[in-house]
N, CA, C and O atoms as a Tripos MOL2 file, in Angstrom:
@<TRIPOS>MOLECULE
protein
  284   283    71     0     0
PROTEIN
NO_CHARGES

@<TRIPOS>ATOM
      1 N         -31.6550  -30.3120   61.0540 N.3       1 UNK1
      2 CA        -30.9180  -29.5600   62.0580 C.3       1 UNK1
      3 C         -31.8880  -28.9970   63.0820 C.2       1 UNK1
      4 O         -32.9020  -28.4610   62.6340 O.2       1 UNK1
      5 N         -31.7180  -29.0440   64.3600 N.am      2 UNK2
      6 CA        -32.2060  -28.7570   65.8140 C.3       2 UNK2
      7 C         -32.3240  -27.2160   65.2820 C.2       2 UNK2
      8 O         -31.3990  -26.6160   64.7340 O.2       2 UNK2
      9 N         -33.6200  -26.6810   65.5380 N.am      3 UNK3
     10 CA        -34.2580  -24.8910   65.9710 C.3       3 UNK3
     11 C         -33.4990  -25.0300   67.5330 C.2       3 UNK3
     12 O         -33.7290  -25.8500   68.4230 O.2       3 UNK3
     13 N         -32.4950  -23.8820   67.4920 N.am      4 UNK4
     14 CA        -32.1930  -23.7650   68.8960 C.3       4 UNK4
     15 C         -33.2190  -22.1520   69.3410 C.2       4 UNK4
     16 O         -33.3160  -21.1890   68.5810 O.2       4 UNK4
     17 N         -33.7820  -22.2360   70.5470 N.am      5 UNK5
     18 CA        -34.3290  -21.6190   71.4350 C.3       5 UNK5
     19 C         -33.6310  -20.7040   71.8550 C.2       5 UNK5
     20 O         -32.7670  -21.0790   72.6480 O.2       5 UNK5
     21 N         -33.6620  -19.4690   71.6060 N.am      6 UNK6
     22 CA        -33.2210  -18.2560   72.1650 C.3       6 UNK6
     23 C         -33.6220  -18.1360   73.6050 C.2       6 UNK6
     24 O         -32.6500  -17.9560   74.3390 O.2       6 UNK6
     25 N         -34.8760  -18.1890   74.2640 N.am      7 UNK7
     26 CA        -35.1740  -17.8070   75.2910 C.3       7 UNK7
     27 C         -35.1640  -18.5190   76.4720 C.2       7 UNK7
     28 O         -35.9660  -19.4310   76.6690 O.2       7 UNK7
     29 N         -34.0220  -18.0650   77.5720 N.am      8 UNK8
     30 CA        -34.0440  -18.8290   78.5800 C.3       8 UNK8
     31 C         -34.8350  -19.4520   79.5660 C.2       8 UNK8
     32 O         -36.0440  -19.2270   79.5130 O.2       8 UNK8
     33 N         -34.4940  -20.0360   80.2720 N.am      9 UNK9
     34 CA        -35.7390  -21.0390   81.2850 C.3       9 UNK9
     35 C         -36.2210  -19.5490   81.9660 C.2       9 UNK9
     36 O         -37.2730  -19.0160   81.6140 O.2       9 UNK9
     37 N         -35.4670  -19.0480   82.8160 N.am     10 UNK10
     38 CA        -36.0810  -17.8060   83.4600 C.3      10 UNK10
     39 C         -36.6850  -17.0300   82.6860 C.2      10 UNK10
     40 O         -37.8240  -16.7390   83.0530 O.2      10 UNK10
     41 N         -36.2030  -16.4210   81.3890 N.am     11 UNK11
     42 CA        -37.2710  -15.8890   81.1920 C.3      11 UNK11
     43 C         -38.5290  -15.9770   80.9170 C.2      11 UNK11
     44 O         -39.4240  -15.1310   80.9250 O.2      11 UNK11
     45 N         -38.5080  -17.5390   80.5710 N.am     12 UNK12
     46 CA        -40.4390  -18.4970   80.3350 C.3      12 UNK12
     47 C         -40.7970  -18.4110   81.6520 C.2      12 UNK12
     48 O         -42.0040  -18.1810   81.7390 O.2      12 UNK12
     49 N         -40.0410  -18.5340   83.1270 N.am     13 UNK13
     50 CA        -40.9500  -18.3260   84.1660 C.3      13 UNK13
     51 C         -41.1840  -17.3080   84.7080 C.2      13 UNK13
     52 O         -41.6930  -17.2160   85.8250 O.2      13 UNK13
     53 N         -40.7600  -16.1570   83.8150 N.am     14 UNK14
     54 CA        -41.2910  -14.8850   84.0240 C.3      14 UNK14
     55 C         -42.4610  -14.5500   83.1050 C.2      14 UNK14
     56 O         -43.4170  -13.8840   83.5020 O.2      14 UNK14
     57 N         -42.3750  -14.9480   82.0740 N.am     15 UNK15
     58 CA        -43.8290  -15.1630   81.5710 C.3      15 UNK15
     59 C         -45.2900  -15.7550   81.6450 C.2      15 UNK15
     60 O         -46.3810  -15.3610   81.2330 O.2      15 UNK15
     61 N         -44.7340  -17.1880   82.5440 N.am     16 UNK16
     62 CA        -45.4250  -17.8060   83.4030 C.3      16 UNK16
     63 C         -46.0290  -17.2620   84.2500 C.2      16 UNK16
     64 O         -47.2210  -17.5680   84.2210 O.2      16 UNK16
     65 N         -45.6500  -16.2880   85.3390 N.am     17 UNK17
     66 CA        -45.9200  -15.9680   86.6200 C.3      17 UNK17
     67 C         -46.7380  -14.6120   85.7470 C.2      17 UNK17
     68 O         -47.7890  -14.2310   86.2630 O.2      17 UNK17
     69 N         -46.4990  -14.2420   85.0800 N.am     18 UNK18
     70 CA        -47.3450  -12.5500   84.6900 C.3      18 UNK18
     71 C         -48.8030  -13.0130   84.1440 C.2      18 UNK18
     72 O         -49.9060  -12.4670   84.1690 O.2      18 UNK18
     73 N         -48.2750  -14.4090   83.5770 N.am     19 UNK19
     74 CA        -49.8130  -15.0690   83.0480 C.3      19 UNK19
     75 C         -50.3380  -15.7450   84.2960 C.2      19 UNK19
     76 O         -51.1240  -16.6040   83.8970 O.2      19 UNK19
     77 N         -50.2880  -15.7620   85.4010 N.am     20 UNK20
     78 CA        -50.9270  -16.7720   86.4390 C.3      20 UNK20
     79 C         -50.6530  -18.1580   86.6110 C.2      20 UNK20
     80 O         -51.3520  -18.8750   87.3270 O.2      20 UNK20
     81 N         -49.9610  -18.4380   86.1700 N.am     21 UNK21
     82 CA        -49.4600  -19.8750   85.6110 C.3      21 UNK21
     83 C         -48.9390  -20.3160   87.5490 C.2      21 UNK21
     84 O         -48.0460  -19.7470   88.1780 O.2      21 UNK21
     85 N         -49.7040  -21.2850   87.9860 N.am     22 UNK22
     86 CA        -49.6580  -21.5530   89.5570 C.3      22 UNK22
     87 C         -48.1290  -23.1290   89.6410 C.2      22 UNK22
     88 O         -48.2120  -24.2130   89.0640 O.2      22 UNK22
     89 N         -47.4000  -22.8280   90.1970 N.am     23 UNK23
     90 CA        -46.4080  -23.8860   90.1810 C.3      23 UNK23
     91 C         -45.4610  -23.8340   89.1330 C.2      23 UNK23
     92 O         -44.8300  -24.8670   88.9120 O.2      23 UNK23
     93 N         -45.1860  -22.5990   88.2860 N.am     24 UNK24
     94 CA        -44.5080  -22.8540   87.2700 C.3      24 UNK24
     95 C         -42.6800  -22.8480   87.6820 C.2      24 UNK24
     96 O         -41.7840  -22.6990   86.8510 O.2      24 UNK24
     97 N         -42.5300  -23.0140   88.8850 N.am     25 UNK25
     98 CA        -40.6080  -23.1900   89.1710 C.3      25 UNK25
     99 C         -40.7040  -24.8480   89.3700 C.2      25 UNK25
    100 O         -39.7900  -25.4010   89.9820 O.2      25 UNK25
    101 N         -41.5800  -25.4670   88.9600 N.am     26 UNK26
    102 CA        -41.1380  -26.7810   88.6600 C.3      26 UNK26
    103 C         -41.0780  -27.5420   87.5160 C.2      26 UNK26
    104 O         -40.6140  -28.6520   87.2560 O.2      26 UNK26
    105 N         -41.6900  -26.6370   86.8550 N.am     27 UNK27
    106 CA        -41.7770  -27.2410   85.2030 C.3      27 UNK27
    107 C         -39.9550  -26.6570   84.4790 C.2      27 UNK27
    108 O         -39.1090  -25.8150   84.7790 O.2      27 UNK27
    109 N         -40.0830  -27.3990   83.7500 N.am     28 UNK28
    110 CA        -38.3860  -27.1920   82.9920 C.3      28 UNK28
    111 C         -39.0500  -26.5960   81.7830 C.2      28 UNK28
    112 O         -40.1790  -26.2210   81.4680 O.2      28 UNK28
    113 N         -37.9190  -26.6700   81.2740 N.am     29 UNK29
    114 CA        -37.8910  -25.2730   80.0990 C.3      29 UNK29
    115 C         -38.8840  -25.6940   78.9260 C.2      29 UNK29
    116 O         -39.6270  -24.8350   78.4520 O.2      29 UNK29
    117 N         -38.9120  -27.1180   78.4080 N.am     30 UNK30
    118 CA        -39.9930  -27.9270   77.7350 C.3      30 UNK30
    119 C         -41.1280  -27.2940   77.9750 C.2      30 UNK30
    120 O         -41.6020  -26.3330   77.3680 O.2      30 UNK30
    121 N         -41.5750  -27.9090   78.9470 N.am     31 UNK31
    122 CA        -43.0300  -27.6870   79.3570 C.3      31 UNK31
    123 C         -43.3640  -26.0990   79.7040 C.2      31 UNK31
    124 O         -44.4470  -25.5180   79.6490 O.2      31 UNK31
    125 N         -42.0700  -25.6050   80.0760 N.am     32 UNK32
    126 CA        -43.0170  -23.6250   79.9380 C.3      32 UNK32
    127 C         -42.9500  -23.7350   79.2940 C.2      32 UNK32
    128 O         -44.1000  -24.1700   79.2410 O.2      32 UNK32
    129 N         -42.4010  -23.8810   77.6320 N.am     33 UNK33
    130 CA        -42.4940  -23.3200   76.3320 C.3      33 UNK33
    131 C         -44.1820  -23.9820   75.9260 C.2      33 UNK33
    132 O         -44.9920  -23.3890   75.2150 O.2      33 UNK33
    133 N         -44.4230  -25.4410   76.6400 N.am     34 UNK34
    134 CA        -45.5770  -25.7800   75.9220 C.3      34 UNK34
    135 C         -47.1440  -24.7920   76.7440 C.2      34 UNK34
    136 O         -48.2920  -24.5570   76.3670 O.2      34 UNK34
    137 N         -46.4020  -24.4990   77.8790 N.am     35 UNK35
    138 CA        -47.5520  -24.2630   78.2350 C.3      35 UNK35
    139 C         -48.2990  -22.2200   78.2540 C.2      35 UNK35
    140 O         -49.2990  -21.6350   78.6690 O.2      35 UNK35
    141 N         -46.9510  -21.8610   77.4890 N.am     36 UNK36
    142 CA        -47.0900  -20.5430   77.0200 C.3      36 UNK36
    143 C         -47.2520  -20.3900   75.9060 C.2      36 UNK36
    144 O         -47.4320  -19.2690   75.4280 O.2      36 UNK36
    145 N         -47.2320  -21.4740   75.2070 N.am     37 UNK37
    146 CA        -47.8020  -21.6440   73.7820 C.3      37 UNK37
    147 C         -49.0550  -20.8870   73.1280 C.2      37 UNK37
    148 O         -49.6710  -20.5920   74.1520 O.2      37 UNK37
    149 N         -49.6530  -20.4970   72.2950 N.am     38 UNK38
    150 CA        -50.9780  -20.1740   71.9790 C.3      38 UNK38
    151 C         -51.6770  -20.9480   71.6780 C.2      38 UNK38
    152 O         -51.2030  -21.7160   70.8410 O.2      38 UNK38
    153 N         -52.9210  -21.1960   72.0510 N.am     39 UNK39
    154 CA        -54.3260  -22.0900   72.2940 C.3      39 UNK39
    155 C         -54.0260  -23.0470   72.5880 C.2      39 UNK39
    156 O         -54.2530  -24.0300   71.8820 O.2      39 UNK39
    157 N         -53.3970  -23.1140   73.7500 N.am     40 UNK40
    158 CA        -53.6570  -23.7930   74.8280 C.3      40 UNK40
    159 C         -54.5100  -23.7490   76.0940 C.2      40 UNK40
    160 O         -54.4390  -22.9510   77.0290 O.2      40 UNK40
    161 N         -55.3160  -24.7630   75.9200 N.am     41 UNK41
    162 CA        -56.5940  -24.8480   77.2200 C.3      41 UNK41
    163 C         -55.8240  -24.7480   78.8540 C.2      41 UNK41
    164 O         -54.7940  -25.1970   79.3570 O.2      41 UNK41
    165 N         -56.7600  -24.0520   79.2290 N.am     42 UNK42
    166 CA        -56.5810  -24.1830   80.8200 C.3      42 UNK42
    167 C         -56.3930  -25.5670   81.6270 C.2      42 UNK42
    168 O         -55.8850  -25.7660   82.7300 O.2      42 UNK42
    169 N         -57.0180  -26.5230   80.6310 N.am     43 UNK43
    170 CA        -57.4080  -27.7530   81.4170 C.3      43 UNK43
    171 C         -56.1120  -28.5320   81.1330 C.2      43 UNK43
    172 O         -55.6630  -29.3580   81.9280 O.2      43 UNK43
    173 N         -55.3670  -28.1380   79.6180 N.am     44 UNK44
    174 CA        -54.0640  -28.6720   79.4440 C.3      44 UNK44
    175 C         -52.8810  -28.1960   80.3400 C.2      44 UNK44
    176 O         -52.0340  -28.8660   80.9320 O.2      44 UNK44
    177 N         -53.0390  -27.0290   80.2810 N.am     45 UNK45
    178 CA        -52.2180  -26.0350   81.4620 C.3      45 UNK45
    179 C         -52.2960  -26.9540   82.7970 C.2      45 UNK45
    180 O         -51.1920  -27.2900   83.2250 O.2      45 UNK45
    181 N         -53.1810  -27.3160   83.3650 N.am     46 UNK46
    182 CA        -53.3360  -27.6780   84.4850 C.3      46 UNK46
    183 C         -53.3290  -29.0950   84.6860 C.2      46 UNK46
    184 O         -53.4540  -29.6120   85.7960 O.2      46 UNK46
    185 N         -53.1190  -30.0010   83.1440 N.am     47 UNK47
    186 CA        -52.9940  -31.2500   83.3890 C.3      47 UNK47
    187 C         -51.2820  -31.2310   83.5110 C.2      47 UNK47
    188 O         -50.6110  -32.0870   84.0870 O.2      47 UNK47
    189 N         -50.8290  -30.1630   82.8930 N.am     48 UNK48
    190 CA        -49.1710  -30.3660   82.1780 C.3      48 UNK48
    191 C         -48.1910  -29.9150   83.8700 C.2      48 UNK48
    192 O         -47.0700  -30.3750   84.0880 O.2      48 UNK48
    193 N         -49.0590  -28.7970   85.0420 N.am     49 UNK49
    194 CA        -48.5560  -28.5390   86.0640 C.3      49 UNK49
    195 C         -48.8150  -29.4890   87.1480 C.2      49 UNK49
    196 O         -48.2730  -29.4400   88.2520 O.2      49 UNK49
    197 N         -49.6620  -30.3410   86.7730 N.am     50 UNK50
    198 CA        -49.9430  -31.3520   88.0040 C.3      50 UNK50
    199 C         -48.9160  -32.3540   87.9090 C.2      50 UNK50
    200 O         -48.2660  -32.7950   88.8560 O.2      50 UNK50
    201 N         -48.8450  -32.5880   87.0510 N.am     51 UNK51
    202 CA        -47.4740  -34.0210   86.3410 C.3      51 UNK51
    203 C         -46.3880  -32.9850   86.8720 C.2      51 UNK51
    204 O         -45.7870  -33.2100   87.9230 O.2      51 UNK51
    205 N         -46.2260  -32.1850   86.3400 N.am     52 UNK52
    206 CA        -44.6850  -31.6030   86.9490 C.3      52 UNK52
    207 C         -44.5170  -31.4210   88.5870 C.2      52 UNK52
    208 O         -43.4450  -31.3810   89.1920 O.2      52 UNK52
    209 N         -45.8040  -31.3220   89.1350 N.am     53 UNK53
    210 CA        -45.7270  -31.3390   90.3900 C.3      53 UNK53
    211 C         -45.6560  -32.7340   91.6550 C.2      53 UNK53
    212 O         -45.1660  -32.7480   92.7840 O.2      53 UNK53
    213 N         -46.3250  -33.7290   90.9200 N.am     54 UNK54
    214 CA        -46.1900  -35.1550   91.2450 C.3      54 UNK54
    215 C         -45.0560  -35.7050   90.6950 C.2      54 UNK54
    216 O         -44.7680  -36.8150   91.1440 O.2      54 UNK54
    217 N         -44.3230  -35.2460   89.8470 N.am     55 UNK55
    218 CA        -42.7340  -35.2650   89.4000 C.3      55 UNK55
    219 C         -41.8270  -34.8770   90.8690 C.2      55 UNK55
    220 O         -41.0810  -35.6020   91.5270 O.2      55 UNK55
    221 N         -42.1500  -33.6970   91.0400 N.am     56 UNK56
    222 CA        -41.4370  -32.9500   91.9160 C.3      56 UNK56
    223 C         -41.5640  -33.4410   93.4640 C.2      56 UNK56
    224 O         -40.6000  -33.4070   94.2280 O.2      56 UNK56
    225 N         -42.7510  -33.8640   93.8150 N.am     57 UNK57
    226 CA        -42.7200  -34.4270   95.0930 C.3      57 UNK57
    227 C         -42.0280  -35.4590   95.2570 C.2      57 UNK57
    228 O         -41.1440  -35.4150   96.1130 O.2      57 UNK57
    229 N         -42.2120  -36.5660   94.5570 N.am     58 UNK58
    230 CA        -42.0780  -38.3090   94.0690 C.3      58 UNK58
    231 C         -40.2480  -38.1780   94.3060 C.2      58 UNK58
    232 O         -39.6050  -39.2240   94.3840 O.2      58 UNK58
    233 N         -39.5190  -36.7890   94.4070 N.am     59 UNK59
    234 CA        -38.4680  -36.9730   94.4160 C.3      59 UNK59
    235 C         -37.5790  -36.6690   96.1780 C.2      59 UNK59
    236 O         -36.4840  -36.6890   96.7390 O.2      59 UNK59
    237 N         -39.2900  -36.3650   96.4210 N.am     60 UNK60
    238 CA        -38.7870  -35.8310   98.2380 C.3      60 UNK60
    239 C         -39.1380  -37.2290   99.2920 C.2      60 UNK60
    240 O         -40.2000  -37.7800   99.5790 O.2      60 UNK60
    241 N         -37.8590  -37.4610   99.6530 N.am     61 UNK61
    242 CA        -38.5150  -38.3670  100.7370 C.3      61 UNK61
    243 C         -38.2840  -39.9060  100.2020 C.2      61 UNK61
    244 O         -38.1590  -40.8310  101.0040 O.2      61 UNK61
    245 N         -38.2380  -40.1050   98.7390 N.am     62 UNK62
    246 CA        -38.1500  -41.7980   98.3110 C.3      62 UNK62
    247 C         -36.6930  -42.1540   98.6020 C.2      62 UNK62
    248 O         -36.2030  -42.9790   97.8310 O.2      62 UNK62
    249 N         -36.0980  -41.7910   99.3470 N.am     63 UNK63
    250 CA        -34.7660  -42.3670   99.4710 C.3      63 UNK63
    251 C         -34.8210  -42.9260  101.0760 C.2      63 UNK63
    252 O         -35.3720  -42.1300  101.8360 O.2      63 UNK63
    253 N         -34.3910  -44.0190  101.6180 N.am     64 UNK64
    254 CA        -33.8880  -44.5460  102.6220 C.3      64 UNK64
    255 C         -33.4930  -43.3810  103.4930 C.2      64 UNK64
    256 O         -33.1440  -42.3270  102.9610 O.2      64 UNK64
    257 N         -33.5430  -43.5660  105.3220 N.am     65 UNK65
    258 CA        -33.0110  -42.1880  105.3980 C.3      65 UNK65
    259 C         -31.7310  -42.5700  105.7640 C.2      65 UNK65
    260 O         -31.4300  -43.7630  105.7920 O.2      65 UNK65
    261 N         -30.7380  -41.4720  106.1200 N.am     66 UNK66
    262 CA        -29.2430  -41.5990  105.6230 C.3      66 UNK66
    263 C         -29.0740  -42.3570  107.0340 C.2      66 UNK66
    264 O         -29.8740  -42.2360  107.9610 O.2      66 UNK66
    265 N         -27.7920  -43.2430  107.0640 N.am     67 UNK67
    266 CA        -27.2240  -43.7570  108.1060 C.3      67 UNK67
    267 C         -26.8340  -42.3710  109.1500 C.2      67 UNK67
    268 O         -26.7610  -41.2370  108.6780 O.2      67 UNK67
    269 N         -26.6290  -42.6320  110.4560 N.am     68 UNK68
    270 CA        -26.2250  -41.6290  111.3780 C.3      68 UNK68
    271 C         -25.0070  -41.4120  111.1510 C.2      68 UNK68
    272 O         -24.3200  -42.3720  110.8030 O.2      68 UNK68
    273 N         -24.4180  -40.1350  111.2780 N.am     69 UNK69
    274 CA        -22.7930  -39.2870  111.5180 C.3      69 UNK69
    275 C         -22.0950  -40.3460  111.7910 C.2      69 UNK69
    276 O         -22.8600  -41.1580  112.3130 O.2      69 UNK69
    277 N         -20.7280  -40.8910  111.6890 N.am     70 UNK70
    278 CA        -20.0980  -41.4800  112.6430 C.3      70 UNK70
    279 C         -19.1850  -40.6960  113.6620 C.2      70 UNK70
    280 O         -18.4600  -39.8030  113.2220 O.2      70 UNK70
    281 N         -19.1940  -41.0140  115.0830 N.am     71 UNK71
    282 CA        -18.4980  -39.7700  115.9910 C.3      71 UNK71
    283 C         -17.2170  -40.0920  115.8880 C.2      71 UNK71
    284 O         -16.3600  -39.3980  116.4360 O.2      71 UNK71
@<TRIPOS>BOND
     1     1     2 1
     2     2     3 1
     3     3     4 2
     4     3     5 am
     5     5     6 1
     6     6     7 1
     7     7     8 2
     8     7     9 am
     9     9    10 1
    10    10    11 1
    11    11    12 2
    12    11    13 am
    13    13    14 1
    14    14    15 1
    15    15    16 2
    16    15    17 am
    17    17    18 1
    18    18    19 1
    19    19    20 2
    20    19    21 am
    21    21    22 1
    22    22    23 1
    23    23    24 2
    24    23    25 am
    25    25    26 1
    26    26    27 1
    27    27    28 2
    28    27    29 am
    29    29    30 1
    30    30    31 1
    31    31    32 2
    32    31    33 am
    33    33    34 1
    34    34    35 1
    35    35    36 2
    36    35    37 am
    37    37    38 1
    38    38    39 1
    39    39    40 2
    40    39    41 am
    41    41    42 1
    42    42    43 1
    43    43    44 2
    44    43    45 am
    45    45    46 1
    46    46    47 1
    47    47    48 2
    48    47    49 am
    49    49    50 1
    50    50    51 1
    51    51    52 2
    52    51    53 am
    53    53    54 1
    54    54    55 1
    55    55    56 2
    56    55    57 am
    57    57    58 1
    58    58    59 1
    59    59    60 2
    60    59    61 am
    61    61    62 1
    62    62    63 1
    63    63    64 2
    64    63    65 am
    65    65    66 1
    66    66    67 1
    67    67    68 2
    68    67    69 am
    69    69    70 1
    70    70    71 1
    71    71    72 2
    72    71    73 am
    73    73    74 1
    74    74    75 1
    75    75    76 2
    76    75    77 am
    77    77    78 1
    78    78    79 1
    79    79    80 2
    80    79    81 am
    81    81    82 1
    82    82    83 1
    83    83    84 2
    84    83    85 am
    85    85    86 1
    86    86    87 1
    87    87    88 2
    88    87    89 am
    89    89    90 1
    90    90    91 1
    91    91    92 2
    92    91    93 am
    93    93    94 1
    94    94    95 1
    95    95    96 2
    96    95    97 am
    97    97    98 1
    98    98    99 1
    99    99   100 2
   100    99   101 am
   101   101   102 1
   102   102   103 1
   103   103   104 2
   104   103   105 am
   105   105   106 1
   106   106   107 1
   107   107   108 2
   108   107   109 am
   109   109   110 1
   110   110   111 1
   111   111   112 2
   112   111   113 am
   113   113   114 1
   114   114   115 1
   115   115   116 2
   116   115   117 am
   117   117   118 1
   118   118   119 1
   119   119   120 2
   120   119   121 am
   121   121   122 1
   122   122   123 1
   123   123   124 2
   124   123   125 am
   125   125   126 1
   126   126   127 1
   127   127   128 2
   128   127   129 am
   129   129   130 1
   130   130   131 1
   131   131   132 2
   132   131   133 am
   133   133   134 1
   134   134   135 1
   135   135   136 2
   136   135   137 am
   137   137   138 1
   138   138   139 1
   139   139   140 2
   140   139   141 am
   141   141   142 1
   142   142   143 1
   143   143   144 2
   144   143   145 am
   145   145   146 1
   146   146   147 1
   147   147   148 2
   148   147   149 am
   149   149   150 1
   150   150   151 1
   151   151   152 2
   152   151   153 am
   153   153   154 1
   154   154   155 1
   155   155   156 2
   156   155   157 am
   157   157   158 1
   158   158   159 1
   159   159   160 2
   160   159   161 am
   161   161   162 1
   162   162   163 1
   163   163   164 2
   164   163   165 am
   165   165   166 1
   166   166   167 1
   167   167   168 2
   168   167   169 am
   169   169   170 1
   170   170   171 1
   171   171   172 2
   172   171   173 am
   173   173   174 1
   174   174   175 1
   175   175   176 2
   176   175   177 am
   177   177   178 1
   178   178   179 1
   179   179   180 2
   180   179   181 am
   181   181   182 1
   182   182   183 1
   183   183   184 2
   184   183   185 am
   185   185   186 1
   186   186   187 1
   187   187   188 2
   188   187   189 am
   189   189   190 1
   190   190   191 1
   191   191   192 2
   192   191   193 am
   193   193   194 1
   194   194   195 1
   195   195   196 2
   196   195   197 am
   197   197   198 1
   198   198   199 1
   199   199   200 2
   200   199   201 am
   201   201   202 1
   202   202   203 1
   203   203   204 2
   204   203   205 am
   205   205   206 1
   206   206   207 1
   207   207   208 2
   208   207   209 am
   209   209   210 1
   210   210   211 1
   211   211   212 2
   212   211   213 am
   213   213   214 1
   214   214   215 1
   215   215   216 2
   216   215   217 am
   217   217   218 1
   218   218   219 1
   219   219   220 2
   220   219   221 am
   221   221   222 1
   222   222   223 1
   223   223   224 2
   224   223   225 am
   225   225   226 1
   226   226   227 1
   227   227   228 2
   228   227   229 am
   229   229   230 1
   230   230   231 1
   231   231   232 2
   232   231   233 am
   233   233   234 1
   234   234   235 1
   235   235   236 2
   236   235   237 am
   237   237   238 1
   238   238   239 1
   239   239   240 2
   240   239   241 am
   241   241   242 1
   242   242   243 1
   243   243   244 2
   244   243   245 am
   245   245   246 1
   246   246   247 1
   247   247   248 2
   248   247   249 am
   249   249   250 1
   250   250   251 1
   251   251   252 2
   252   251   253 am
   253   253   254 1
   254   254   255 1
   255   255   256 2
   256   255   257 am
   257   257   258 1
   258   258   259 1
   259   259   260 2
   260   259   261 am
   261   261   262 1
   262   262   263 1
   263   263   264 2
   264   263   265 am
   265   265   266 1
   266   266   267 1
   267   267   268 2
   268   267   269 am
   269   269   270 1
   270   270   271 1
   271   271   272 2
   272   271   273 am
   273   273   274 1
   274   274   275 1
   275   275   276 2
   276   275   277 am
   277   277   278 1
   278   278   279 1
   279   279   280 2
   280   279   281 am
   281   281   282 1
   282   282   283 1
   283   283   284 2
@<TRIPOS>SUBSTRUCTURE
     1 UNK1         2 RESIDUE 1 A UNK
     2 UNK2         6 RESIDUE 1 A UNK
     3 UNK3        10 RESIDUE 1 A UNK
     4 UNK4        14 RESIDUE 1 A UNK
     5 UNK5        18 RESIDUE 1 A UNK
     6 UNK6        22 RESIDUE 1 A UNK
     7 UNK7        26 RESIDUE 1 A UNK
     8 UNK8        30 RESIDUE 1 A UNK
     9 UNK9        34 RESIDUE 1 A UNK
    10 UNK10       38 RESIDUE 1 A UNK
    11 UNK11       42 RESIDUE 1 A UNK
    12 UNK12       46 RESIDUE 1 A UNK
    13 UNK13       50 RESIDUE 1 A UNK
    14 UNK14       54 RESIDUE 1 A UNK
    15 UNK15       58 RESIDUE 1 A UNK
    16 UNK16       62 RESIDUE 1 A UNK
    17 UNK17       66 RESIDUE 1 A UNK
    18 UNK18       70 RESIDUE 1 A UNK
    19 UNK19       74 RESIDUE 1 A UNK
    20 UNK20       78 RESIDUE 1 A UNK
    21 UNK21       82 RESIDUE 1 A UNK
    22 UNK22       86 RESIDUE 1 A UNK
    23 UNK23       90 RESIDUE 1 A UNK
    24 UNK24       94 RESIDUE 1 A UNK
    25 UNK25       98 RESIDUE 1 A UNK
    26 UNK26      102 RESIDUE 1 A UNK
    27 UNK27      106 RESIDUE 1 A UNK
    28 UNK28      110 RESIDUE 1 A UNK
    29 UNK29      114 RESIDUE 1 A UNK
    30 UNK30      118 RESIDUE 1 A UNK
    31 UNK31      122 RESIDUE 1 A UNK
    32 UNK32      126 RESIDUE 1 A UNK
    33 UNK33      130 RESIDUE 1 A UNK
    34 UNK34      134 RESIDUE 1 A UNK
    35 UNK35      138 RESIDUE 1 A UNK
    36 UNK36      142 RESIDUE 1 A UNK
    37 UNK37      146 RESIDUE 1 A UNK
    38 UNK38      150 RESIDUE 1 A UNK
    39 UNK39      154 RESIDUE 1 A UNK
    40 UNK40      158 RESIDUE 1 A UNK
    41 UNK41      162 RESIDUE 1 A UNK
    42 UNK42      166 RESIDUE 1 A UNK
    43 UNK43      170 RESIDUE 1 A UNK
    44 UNK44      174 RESIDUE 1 A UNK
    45 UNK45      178 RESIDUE 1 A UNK
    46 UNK46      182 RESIDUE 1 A UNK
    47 UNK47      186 RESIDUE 1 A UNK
    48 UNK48      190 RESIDUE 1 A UNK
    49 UNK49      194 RESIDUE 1 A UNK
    50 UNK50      198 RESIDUE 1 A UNK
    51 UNK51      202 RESIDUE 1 A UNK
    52 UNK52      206 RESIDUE 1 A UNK
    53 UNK53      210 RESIDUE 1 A UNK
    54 UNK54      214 RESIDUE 1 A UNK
    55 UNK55      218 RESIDUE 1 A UNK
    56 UNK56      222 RESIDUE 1 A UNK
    57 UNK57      226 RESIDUE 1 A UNK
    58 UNK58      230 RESIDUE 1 A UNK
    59 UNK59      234 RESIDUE 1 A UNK
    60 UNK60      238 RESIDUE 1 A UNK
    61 UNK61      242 RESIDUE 1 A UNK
    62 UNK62      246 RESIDUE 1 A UNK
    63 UNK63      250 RESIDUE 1 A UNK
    64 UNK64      254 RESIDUE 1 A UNK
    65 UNK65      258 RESIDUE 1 A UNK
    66 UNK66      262 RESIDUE 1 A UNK
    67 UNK67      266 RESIDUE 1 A UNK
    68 UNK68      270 RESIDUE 1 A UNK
    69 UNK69      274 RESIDUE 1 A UNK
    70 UNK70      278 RESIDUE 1 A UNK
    71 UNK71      282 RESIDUE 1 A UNK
């Protein structure tokens, strides 16, 4: 049986942001939990926000742009 998670996404990115955690409104609720974890390296921290951030771009802009209004 699934451990369900008491603590909401907002409140991990309020924990995020008090710890310095740079880019954390793009990571989902997964990855704050991993990256507020205990002993976890900086260098993991910062491999786990770069992926969420090349996630996050990769989604601006790859679409065709829209056909014009019709009048």
């Amino acid at each position: 049986m699934k451990e369900k998670n008491k603590e909401t996404r907002h409140a991990l990115m309020l924990k995020a942001k008090e710890r310095g955690i740079k880019n954390f409104r793009v990571l989902n609720k997964n990855e704050l939990m991993h990256v507020l974890a205990e002993g976890i390296t900086q260098q993991e921290i910062d491999a786990l926000v770069a992926g969420a951030v090349t996630r996050w771009k990769s989604g601006w802009g790859s679409k065709k742009k829209k056909s014009k209004a019709k009048s």
